[in-house]
FIMARMAR-130750 format. One line per field, with one value per residue (C-alpha): residue number from 1; residue in one letter; y, x, z. Coordinates in steps of 0.05 Angstrom, whole numbers, plus 5000, padded with zeros to 4 digits. Layout:
N
sevo	NUM, ...
vomi	A, ...
v	Y, ...
u	X, ...
w	Z, ...
This chain:
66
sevo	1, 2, 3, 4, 5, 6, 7, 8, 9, 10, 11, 12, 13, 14, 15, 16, 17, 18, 19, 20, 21, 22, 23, 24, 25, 26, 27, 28, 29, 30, 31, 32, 33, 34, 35, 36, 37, 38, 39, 40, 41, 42, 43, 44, 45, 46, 47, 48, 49, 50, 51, 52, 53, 54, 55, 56, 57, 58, 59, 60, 61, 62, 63, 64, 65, 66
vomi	X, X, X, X, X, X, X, X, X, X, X, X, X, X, X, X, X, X, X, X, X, X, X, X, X, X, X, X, X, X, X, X, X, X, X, X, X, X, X, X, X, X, X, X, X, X, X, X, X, X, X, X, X, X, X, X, X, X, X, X, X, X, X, X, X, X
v	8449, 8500, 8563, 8595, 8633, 8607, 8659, 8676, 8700, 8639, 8602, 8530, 8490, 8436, 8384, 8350, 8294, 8245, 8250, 8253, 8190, 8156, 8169, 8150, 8071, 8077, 8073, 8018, 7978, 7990, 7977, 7911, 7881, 7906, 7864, 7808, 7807, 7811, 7753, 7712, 7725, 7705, 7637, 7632, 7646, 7597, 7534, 7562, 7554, 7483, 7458, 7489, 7432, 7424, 7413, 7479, 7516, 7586, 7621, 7592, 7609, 7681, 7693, 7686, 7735, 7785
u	2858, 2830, 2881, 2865, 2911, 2915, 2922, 2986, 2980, 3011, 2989, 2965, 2935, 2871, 2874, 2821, 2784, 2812, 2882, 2884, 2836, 2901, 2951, 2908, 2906, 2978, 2996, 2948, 2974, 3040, 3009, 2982, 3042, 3084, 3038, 3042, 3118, 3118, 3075, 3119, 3176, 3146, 3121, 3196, 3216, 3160, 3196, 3259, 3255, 3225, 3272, 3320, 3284, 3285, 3359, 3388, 3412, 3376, 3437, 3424, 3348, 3368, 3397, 3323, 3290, 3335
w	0503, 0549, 0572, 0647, 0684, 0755, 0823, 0812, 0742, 0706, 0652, 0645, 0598, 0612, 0560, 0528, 0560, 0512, 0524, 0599, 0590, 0545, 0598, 0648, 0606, 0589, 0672, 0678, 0629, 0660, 0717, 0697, 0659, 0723, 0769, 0727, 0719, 0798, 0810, 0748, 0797, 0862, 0832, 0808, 0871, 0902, 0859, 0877, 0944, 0930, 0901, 0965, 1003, 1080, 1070, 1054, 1112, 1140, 1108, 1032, 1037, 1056, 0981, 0957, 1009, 0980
């Protein structure tokens, strides 16, 4: 880790390569398994509303666009 004082006279640190590199993964991953999860619920919502059917009423398809 590097020290520099910035313009106003405060310190700050620049960390090595490696770790901004690990958080940098760690959001994509959370990234990833959030995207995932999302599409998992849309395809749940997908048979959900198939199973609704052409029958169900404007009013009980609403509860799924919540």
């Amino acid at each position: 880790m590097f020290e520099q004082i910035d313009h106003r006279g405060k310190r700050f640190t620049i960390s090595d390569e490696n770790s901004v590199d690990d958080v940098a993964r760690e959001r994509c991953r959370r990234a990833e398994l959030l995207e995932r999860q999302a599409q998992g619920e849309n395809r749940e919502l997908e048979r959900a509303k198939a199973v609704a059917g052409s029958d169900s009423t404007v009013s009980d398809s609403g509860v799924f666009d919540r």
